[in-house]
N, C-alpha and C positions, 0 to 999 in steps of 0.2 A: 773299765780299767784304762784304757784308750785317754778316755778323759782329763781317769786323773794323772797319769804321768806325762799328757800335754800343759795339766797344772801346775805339775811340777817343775816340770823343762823351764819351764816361763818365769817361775818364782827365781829356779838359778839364776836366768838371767840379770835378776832385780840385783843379785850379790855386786858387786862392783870392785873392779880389775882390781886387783890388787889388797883385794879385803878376802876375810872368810867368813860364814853364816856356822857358828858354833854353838852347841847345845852345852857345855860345859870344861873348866880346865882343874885341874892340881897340878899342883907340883912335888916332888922325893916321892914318887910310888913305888913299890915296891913289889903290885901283884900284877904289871900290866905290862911285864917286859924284865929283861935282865938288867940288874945293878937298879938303880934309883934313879929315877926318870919324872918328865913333864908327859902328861897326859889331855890331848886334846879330844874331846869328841866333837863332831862337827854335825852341823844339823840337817837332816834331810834322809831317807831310805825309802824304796819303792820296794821293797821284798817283805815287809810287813810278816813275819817268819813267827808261826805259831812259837811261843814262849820266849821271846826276844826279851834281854835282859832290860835295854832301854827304847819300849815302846816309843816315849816321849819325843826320841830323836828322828822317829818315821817320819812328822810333817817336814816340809821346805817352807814353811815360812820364816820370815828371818823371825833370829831369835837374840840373839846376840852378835851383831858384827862388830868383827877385832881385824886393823888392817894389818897384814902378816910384817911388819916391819916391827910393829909394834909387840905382836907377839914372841917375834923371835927374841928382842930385848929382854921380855920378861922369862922365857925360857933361860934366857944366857943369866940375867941378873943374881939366878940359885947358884952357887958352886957344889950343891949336893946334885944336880943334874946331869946325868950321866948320858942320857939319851932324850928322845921324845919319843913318842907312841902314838898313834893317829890312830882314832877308836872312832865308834859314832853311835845311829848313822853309817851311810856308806862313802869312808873319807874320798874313792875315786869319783862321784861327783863332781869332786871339787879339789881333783888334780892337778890342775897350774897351778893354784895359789899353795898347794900343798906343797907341790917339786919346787915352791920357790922358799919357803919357810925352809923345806929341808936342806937345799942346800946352804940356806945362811947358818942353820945349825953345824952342821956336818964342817962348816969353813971355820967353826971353832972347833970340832973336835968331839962332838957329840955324835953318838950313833942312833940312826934313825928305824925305827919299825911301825908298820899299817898293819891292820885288821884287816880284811873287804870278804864280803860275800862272793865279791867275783872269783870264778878260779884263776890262777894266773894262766891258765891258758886261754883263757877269756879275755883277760887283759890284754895279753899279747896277740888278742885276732884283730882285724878290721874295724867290730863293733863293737871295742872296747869303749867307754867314756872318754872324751876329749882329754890329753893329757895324761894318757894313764901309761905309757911307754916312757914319758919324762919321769914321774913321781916315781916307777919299779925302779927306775934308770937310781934314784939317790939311794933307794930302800938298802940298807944290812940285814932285815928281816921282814918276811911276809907272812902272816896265816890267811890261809884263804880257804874259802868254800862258806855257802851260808851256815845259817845253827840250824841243827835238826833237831827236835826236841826228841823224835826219839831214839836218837842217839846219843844221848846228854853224856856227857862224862863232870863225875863230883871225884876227882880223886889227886892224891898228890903225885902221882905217877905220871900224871897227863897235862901236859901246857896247852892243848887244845880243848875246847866246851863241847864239841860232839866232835865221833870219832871220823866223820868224812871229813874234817877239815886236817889241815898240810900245814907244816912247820918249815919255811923255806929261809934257808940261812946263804943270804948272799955273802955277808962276808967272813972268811974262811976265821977268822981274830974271835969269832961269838961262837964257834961252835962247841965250846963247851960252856956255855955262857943258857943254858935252856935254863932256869932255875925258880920260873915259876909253876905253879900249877892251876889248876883248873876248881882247885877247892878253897882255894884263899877269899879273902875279904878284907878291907881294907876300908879304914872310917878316918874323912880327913873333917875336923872341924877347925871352920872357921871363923874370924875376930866378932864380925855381927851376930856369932851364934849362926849361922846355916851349917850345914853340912853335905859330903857327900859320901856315899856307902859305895864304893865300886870293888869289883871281881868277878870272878865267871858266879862264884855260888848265890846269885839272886842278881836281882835288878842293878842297876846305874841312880841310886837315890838321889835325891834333893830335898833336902825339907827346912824347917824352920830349926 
């Protein structure tokens, strides 16, 4: 294990200032945060978490690098974008170039929310991931705590995927603002014909 997250340390490295290593994007979602939003996942997780919705995003190899200058454009280019959402993968890996995306969003007027398997009290320790006290620093919303499969929650009641994980609402404007849930899905197709299938209820799809 030792190993492989010195393989991974190494691969972040390869990401370059100013870029992000992303497993996949949409945009107008609707089950991955409040109002209609861009949705990033970013590529890379070492918690490899029995029933993880997107296995796919566990390796750090690059997969797709997008330089954040360039994403935040295409964020802003939707006016149905209300927010972004940083999903993965575990987006604090790759916390500078997130706190720096966020705050170009948020300078238009966009509200910003992350996913992380960290607790934020983990974030907020010492050995937190490099940058992870800038990225909280933009956030309006956090869930945190990894999935626990068996504590799964499918239901409309629930905006969290198992029940140890935390709904943290930094700013006071979103708190009535919870209005997803945990049993939604969401199928975005795209011009080539690909697709993606995201929500808590099954995986993060990509297919043909």
């Amino acid at each position: 294990m030792t190993q492989n997250k010195t393989d991974s340390y190494m691969k972040l490295m390869q990401v370059p200032p100013g870029y992000l290593n992303i497993m996949g994007y949409v945009d107008e979602s609707e089950v991955n945060g409040p109002g209609c939003r861009a949705v990033v996942w970013v590529q890379g997780c070492l918690r490899e978490c029995p029933g993880c919705f997107n296995e796919e995003s566990w390796s750090f190899e690059i997969n797709q690098l997008v330089s954040v200058d360039n994403l935040a454009e295409k964020i802003l280019s939707n006016p149905r974008n209300q927010g972004v959402t940083f999903s993965g993968g575990e987006p604090f890996w790759q916390a500078p170039a997130l706190a720096t995306l966020a705050r170009k969003v948020k300078a238009a007027g966009l509200n910003v929310m992350s996913f992380s398997g960290f607790t934020l009290e983990q974030l907020q320790s010492d050995y937190a991931p490099a940058g992870a006290l800038d990225l909280l620093d933009k956030l309006d919303i956090l869930i945190d705590g990894p999935y626990v499969e068996s504590l799964a929650l499918n239901s409309p009641d629930s905006p969290v995927s198992s029940s140890n994980q935390r709904v943290h609402v930094f700013n006071p404007a979103l708190e009535e603002n919870i209005t997803w849930a945990s049993d939604q899905i969401e199928i975005h197709i795209f011009k080539d014909g690909s697709r993606i299938i995201t929500g808590y209820r099954g995986r993060l799809e990509l297919g043909e």
